[in-house]
C-alpha positions as CSV (number, residue, x, y, z in Angstrom):
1,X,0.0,0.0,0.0
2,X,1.3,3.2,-0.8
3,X,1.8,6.5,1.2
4,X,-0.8,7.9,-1.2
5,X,-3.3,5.4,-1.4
6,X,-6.8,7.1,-1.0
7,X,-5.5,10.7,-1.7
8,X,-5.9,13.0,-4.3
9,X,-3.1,15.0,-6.4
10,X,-3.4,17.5,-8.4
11,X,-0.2,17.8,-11.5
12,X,-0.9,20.7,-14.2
13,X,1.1,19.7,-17.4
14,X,0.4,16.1,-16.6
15,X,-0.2,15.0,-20.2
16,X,2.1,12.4,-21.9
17,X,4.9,13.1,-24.1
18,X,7.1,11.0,-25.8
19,X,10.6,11.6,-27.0
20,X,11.8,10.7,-31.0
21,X,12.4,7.2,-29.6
22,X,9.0,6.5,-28.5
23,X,10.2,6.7,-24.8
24,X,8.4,8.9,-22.2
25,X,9.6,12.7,-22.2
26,X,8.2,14.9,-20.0
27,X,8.8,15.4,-16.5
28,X,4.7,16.0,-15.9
29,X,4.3,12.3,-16.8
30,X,7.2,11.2,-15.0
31,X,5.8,12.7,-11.7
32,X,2.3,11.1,-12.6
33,X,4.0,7.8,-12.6
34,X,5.7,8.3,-9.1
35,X,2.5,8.9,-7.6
36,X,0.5,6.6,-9.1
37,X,3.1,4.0,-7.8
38,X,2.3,5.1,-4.1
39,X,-1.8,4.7,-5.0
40,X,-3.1,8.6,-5.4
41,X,-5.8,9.2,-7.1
42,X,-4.7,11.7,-10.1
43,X,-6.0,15.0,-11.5
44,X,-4.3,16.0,-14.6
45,X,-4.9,18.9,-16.5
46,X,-3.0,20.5,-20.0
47,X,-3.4,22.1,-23.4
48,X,-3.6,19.1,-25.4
49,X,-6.5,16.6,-25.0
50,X,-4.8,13.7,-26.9
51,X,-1.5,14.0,-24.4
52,X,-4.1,13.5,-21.1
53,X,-5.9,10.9,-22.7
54,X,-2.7,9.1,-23.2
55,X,-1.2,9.5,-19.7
56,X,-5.1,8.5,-18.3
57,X,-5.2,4.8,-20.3
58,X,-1.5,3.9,-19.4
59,X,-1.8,5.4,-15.8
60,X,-5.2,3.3,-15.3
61,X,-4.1,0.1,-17.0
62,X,-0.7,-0.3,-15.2
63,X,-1.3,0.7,-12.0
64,X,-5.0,0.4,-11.4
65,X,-5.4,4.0,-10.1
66,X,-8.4,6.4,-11.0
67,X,-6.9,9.3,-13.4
68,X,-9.2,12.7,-14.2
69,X,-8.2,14.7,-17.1
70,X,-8.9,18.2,-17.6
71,X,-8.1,20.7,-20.4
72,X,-6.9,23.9,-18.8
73,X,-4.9,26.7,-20.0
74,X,-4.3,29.8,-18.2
75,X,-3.6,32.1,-21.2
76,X,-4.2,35.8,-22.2
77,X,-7.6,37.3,-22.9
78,X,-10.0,34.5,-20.6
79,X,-11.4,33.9,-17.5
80,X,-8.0,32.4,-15.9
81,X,-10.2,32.3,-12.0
82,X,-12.5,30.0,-14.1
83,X,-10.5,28.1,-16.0
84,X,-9.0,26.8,-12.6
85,X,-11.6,26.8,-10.3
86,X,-13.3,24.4,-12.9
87,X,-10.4,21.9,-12.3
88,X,-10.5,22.7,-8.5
89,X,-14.4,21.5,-8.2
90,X,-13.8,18.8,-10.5
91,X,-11.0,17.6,-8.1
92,X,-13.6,18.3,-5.4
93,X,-16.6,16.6,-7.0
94,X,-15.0,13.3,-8.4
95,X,-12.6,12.6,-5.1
96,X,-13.7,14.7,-2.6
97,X,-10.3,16.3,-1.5
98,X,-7.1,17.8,-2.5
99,X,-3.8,16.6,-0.2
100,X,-0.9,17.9,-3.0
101,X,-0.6,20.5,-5.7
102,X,2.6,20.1,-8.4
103,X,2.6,23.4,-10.4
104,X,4.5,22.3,-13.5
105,X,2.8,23.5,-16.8
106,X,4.8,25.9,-18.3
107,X,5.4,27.6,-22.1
108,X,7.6,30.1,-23.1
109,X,9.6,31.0,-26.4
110,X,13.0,30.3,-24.8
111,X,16.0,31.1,-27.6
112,X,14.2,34.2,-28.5
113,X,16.1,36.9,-26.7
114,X,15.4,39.8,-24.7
115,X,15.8,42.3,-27.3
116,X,13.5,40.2,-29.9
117,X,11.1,39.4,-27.2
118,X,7.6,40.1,-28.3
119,X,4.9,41.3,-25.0
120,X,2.7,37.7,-26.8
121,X,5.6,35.9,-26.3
122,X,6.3,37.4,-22.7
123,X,2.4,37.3,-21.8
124,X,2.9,33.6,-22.9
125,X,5.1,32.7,-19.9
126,X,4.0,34.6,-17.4
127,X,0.5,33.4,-18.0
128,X,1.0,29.8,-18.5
129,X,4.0,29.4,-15.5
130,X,3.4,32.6,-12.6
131,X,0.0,33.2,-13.3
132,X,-1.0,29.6,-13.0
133,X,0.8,28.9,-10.2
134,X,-0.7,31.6,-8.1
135,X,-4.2,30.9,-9.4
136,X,-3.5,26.8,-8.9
137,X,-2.3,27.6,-5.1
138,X,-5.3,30.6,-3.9
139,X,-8.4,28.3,-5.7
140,X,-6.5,24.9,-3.8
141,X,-5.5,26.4,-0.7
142,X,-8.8,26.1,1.6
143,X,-8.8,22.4,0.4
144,X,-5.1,21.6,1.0
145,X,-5.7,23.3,5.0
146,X,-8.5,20.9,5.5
147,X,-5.7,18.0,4.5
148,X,-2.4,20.1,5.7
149,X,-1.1,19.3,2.3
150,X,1.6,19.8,0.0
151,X,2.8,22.1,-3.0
152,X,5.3,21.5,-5.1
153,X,6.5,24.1,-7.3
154,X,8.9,24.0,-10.8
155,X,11.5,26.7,-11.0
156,X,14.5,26.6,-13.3
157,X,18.4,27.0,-13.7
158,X,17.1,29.8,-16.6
159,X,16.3,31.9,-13.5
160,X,18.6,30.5,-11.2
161,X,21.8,31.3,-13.7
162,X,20.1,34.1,-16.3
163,X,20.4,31.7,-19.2
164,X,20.9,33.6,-22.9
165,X,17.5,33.7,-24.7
166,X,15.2,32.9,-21.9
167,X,14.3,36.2,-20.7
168,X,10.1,35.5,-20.1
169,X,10.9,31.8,-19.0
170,X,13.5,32.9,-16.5
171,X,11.1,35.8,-15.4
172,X,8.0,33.6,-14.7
173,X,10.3,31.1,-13.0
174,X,11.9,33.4,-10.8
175,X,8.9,34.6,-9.8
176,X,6.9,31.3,-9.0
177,X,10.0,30.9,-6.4
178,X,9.1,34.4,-4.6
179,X,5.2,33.2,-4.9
180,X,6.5,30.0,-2.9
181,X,8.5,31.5,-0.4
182,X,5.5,33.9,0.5
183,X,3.3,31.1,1.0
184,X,5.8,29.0,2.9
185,X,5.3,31.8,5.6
186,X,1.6,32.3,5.0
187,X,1.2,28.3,5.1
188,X,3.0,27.3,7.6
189,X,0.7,27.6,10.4
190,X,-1.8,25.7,8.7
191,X,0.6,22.3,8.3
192,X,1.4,23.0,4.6
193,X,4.5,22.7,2.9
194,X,5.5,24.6,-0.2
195,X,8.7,23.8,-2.1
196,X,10.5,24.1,-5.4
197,X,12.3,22.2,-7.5
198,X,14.6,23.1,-10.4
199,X,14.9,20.0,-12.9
200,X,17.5,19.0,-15.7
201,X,15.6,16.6,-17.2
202,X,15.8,14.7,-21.3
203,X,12.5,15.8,-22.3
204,X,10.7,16.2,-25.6
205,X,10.5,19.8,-24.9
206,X,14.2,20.4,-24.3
207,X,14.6,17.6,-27.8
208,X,12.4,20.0,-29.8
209,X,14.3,23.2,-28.1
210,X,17.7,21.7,-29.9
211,X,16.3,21.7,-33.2
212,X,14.6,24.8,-33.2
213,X,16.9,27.1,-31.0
214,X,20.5,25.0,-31.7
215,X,22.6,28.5,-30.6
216,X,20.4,29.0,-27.4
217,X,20.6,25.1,-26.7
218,X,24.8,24.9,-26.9
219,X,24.4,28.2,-24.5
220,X,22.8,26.8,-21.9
221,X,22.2,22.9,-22.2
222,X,25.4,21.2,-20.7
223,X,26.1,17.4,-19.7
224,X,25.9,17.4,-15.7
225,X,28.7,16.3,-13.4
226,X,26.7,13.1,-13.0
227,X,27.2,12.1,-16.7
228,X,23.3,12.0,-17.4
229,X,20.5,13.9,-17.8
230,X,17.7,13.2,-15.4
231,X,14.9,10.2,-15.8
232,X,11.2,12.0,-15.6
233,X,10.0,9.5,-13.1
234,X,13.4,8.4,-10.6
235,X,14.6,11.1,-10.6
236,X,12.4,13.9,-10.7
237,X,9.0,12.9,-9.9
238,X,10.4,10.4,-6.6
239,X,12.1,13.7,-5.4
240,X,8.4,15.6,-5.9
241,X,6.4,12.7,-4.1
242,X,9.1,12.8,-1.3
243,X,8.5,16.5,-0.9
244,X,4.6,15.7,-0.8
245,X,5.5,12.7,1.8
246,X,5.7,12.9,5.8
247,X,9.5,13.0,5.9
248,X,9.5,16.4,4.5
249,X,7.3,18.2,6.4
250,X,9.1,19.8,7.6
251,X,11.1,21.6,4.9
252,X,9.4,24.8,3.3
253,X,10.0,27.8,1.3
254,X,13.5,26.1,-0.3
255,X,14.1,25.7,-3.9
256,X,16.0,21.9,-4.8
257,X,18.1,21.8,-7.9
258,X,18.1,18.2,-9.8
259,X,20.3,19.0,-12.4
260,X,23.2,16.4,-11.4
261,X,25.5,19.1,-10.5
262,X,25.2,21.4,-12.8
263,X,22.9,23.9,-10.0
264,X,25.4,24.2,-7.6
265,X,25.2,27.8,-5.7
266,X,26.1,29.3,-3.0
């Protein structure tokens, strides 16, 4: 029985994606797997219908948990409190409670630079990454204080190290961490947790960002001390379900980098 078994998580960005080689490639799948391994029931939400219908049939079929999809997208020019209350109830209605949040959709035009950088393109990032996140955490919050749960954030080395040609990315990821930080001290008295992580993962994303951005990529992309790139599920999503478990309660407000040794700081 897992530590998850008859709890519910929420993952935004949970649909499947697969890398040129058929494998998995994308770290929102890789984090579905880890909890559906420890028996939560999952709430996934994305752009693309196709991806979360994917991830539901394989989630279901291998592991025997229950998996709700839901097309969301916090974009310009909508009703963004809509758009995720909507997933909220429907967490609500089909499980009947919230214990973890993992805020890890995100789009951006990185290898466009700062000077090129178009306000769509800018709008783009900070809607789908900051915006979400806060929106994701207010709308979940009474939910996760009746079930002193868990959020797990998704910053990035773009922010962390001001990577060439992802001004917008870096800017919405930066942010999300001062977001976190504020409610790690807001939170705290009512048992939650709120944490980020900063992932160096081989995903289909970072594979498309090669071939479409091949300057931006040799800039910033780098082979870690650790001689791989990290696995979606091992070594990402175990490090997110740890964060959601009992043995890190304790822990708040901090930002982990997994990028095998390349996010060393002071």
């Amino acid at each position: 029985m897992g530590y998850f078994e008859g709890k519910t998580v929420i993952v935004t960005g949970g649909g499947k994606a697969t890398l040129k080689d058929g494998s998995a490639g994308s770290i929102g799948y890789g984090i579905d797997v880890a909890f559906a391994k420890e028996g939560a029931s999952l709430v996934i939400t994305g752009r693309n219908p196709a991806k979360l219908d994917a991830a539901k049939e394989e989630l279901e079929r291998i592991y025997g948990i229950r998996v709700l999809p839901v097309v969301a997208d916090v974009a310009v020019g909508q009703d963004n409190e809509a758009v995720v209350q909507h997933v909220v109830d429907e967490a609500i209605r089909v499980f009947g409670r919230i214990d973890a949040l993992v805020n890890n959709a995100q789009a951006s035009a990185s290898g466009v630079t700062l000077a090129d950088h178009t306000m769509d393109q800018f709008n783009l990032a900070i809607y789908s990454g900051l915006y979400a996140a806060f929106l994701y955490m207010q709308k979940c919050y009474p939910h996760l204080k009746e079930t002193k749960g868990s959020v797990v954030n998704f910053a990035s080395g773009a922010g962390l190290f001001g990577n060439y040609g992802q001004c917008a990315y870096a800017a919405a990821k930066e942010g999300i961490r001062g977001l976190t930080r504020v409610a790690a001290t807001e939170w705290g008295p009512d048992g939650i947790n709120v944490n980020i992580v900063a992932p160096l993962a081989w995903t289909a994303a970072l594979e498309g960002f090669k071939d479409a951005y091949p300057e931006a990529y040799e800039a910033n992309v780098h082979m870690p001390p650790m001689g791989h790139y990290g696995d979606v599920e091992q070594e990402i999503g175990r490090v997110v379900v740890q964060l959601c478990g009992p043995d890190f309660k304790y822990m708040t407000g901090e930002t982990l980098t997994l990028e095998g040794g390349l996010g060393q700081r002071p």
